[in-house]
N, C-alpha and C positions, 0 to 999 in steps of 0.2 A: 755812637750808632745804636738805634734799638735793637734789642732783640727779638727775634717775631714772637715768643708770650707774652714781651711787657706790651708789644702792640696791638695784641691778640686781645690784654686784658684794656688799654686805653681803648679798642674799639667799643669792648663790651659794654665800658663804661660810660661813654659817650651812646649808646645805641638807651642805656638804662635814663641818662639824663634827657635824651630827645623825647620819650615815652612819655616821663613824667610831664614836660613840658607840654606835649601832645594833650595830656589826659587834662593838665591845667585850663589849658586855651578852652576845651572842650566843654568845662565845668563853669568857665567864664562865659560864654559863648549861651549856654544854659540858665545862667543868670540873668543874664540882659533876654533871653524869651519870655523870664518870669513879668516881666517891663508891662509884657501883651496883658496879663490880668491886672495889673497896677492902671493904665491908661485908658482901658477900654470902657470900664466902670467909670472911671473919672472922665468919660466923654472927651478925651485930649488927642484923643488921633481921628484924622476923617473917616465919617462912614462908622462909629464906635456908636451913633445915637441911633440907627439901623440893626446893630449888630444886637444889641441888649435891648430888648421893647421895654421904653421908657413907661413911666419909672420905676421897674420891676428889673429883676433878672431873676433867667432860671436855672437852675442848680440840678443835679443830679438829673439828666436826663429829662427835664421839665415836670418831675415831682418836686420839688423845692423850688416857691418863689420869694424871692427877699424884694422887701422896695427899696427904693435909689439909696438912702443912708445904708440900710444892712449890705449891699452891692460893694460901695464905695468901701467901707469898713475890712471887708474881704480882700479889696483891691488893696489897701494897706498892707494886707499882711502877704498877699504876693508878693508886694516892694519889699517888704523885711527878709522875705526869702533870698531874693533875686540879691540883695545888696551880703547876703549873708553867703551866696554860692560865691561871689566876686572873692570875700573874706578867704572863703576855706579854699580857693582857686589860688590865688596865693601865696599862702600856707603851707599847700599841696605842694606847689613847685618848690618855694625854699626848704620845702623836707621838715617843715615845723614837725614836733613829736605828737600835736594834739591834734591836726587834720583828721588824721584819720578816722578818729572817733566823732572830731564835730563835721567832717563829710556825713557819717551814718546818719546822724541824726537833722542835717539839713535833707538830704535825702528824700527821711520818711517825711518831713514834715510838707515838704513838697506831693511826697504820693500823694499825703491825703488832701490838700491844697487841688490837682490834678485829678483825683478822684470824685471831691466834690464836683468840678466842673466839669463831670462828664455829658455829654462827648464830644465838646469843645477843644479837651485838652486835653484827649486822647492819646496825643503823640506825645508830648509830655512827659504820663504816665507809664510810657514804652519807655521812656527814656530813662527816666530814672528807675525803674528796674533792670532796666541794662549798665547802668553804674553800679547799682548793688551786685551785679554778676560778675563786673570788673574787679568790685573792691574783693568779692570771695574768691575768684582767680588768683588775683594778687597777694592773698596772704596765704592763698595752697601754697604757691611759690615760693613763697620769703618761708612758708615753713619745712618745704623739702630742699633751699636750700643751705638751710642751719642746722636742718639734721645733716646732712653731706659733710657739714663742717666739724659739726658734733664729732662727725664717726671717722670723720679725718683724722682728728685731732688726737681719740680714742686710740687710735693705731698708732702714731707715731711720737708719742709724748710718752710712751710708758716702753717695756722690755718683760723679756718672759725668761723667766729661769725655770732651770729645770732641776726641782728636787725630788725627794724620795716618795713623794704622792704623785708626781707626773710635772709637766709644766703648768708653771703658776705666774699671771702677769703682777706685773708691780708698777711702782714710780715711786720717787722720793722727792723731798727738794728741803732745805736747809740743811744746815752743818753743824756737830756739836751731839751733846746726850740723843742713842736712837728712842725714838718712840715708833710704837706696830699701830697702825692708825686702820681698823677694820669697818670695810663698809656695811649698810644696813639693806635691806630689799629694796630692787630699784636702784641700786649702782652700781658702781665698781672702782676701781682705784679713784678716780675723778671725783667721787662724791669723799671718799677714804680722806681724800688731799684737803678739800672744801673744810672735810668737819673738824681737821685740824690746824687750819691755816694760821691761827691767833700763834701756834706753838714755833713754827722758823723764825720768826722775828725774833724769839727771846730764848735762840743758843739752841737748839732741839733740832734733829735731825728726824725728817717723819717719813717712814716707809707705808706707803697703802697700797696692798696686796688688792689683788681680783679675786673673790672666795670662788669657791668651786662651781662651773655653772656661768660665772657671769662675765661677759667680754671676752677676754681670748684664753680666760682658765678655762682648760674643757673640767667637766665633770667625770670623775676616777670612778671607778666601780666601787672603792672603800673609800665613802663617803663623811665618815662620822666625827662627831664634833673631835675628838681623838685624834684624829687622820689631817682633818683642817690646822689642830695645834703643831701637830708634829712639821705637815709643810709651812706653818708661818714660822 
C-alpha cells in the first residue's frame, strides 16, 4: 500500500510529465502553422494566389516587396522552421538534454521569420514570445527548486559541534589518516568535501569544517585567523 508522500510525490510527477507533454503538443502544433508560410508562397492551398499579389509578396508591413522566386525562397525556410519545431517538440517531451537550448534558438529564428511577415503573422510572433516566457518561467523554477535542494542538503549532511570558539559545522567522509580540508569564499563544508574528494578513495579520512560566517558556523566576536586555528 502507498503511502500518502510517495503518492503525493507520483502525483507531482505525473502532473510534471502531463506539462511537458502539454508544452510538447503545443510546440508541435506551432510547427505545422509554420506550413501556413511554406504553402502560401508556393500557391498549394486555395485562395493562397489571392492572398500574395502575384508575383510579388509584401514583407514588413508592405515596405518590402520580394517577387515570386525571393517569396518562395522564404517559404522554404519557414518549412525548415516548422520541420525543426516538430524536432525540438520531441526532444522536449523525451527530456533530450539539448532541447532546451535548440528550443531558444528555433524560437528566435522564428521571431524573425514572423517578424518579417508583419502583420500577417502577427499572431505568430505572440506566440513565440510567449514560449520564450515559458521557457524563462521554467528555469526560475528548476532554479529555486535546486537551490531548496541545495540548502536541504546543506542542513542535513553535515553536524555542528561545539568547541572553544562557539559552534562550528562540519562533515567528513572517508576512513583512515585525518586530513582538515578548509573551504575558500563562497562555500562551506560542501565545497571543503568537493576540493578533497581525489583524497577518500586512497585511505584519508577528510573533515571540512564551515569557517566562521558561513552556513550554520555563526560568526564569534574573536574572529581571527588565531581563533579559526584553535576551533579547527
Amino acid at each position: 500500500m502507498r503511502s500518502p508522500a510517495s503518492t503525493q510525490r507520483a502525483g507531482v510527477a505525473l502532473s510534471g510529465d502531463s506539462m511537458r507533454a502539454i508544452f510538447a503538443v503545443f510546440l508541435l502544433l506551432h510547427g505545422l502553422a509554420h506550413l501556413i508560410g511554406f504553402l502560401v508562397p508556393w500557391r498549394l492551398v486555395p485562395g493562397s494566389a489571392a492572398a500574395l499579389p502575384a508575383p510579388t509578396s509584401r514583407l514588413l508591413g508592405g515596405h518590402l516587396i520580394l517577387n515570386d522566386a525571393s517569396a518562395r525562397t522564404l517559404g522554404v525556410l519557414w518549412l525548415a522552421a516548422g520541420m525543426t519545431f516538430a524536432i525540438v517538440a520531441i526532444a522536449w517531451w523525451r527530456e533530450q538534454p539539448w532541447s532546451g537550448g535548440a528550443l531558444v534558438i528555433v524560437v528566435l529564428a522564428s521571431m524573425v521569420l514572423t517578424a518579417v511577415w508583419w502583420p500577417a503573422a502577427r499572431i505568430g510572433l505572440a506566440l513565440n514570445a510567449g514560449i520564450l516566457m515559458a521557457l524563462a518561467g521554467s528555469l526560475y523554477l528548476t532554479y529555486l527548486k535546486d537551490i531548496a535542494i541545495a540548502r536541504s542538503a546543506a542542513v542535513t549532511a553535515s553536524v555542528v559541534a561545539q568547541t572553544s570558539a562557539g559552534p562550528m559545522e562540519y562533515a567528513t567522509t572517508g576512513e583512515g589518516e585525518p586530513v582538515l580540508s578548509v573551504h575558500g569564499t563562497g562555500g562551506g563544508w560542501d565545497q571543503g568535501l568537493a576540493a578533497a574528494s581525489g583524497l577518500s578513495p586512497l585511505g584519508y579520512h577528510v573533515i571540512a569544517p564551515s569557517r566562521f560566517g558561513y552556513l550554520r558556523t555563526p560568526m564569534p566576536q574573536e574572529n581571527s585567523a588565531a581563533a579559526k586555528a584553535d576551533a579547527f
